[in-house]
VEXDREN-2710 file (C-alpha; in Angstrom, 1 decimal):
% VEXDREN-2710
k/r/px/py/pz
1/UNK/4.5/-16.8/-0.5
2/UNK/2.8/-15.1/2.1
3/UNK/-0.7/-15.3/1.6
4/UNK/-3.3/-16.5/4.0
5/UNK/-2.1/-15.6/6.9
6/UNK/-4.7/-14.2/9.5
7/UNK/-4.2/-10.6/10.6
8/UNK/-4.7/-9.7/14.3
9/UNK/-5.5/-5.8/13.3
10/UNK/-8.0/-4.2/10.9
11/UNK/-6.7/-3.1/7.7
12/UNK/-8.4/-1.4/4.8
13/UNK/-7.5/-0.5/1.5
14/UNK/-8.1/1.4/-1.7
15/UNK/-10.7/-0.7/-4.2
16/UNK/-7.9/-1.9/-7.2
17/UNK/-8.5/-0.1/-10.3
18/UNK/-11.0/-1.9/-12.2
19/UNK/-12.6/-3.4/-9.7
20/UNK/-14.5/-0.2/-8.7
21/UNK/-17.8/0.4/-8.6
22/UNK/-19.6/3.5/-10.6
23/UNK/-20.7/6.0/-7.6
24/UNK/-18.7/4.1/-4.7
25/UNK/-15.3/4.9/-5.8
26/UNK/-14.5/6.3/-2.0
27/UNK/-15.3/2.9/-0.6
28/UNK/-12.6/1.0/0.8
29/UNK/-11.7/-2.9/0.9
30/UNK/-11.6/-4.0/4.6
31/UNK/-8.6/-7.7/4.3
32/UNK/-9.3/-10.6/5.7
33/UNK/-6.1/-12.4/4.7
34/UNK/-2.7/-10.9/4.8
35/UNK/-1.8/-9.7/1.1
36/UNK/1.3/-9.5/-0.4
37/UNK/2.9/-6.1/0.2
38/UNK/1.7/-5.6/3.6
39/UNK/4.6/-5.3/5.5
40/UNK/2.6/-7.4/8.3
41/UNK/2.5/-10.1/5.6
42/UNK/5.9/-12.2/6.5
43/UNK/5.6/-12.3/10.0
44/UNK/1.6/-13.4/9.7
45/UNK/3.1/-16.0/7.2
46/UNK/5.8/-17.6/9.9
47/UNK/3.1/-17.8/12.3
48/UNK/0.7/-19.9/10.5
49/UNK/3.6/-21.9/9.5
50/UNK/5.1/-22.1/12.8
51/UNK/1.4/-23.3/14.7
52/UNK/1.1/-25.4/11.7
53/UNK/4.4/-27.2/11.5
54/UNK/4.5/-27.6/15.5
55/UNK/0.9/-29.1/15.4
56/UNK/2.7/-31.8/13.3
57/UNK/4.8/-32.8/16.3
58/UNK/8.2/-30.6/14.9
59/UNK/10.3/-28.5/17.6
60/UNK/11.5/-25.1/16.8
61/UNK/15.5/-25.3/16.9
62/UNK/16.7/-22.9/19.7
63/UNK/19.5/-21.7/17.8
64/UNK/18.1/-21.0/14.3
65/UNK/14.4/-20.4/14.6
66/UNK/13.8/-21.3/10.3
67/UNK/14.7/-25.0/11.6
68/UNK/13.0/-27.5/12.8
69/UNK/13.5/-31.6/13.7
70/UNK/11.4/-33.7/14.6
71/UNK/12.5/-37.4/16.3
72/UNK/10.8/-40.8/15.2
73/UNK/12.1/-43.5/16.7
74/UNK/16.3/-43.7/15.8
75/UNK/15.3/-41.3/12.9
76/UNK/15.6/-37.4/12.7
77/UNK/14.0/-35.3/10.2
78/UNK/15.5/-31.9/9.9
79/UNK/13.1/-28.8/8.1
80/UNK/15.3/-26.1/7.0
81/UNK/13.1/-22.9/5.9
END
């Protein structure tokens, strides 16, 4: 679920077993993407969503920030996260 999202610091972390290299075992995997685990990862998620789904012409409810409407016309679409 929360993959992809960008992260705003640097963040390294141990080569996964297997994946290793004979001699470099000591070198480290610098992330690019948020990874599941990292306790940055949900927030990082939200915002991608939240730029995303706001680009698409949806407001942020005031009260409940996991819902969002959007008006067309006589028509109002509710998303409910």
């Amino acid at each position: 679920t929360f993959l992809h999202g960008d992260l705003e610091e640097e963040i390294y972390m141990k080569q996964p077993k297997g994946f290793a290299v004979k001699g470099k075992k000591e070198l480290v995997c610098k992330l690019k993407k948020s990874l599941y685990g990292l306790k940055q990862s949900p927030r990082m998620w939200y915002q991608k969503f939240d730029t995303f789904i706001r680009g698409l012409g949806f407001t942020r409810s005031k009260v409940d920030h996991f819902v969002y409407f959007k008006l067309i016309g006589d028509h109002v679409i509710y998303l409910v996260l």
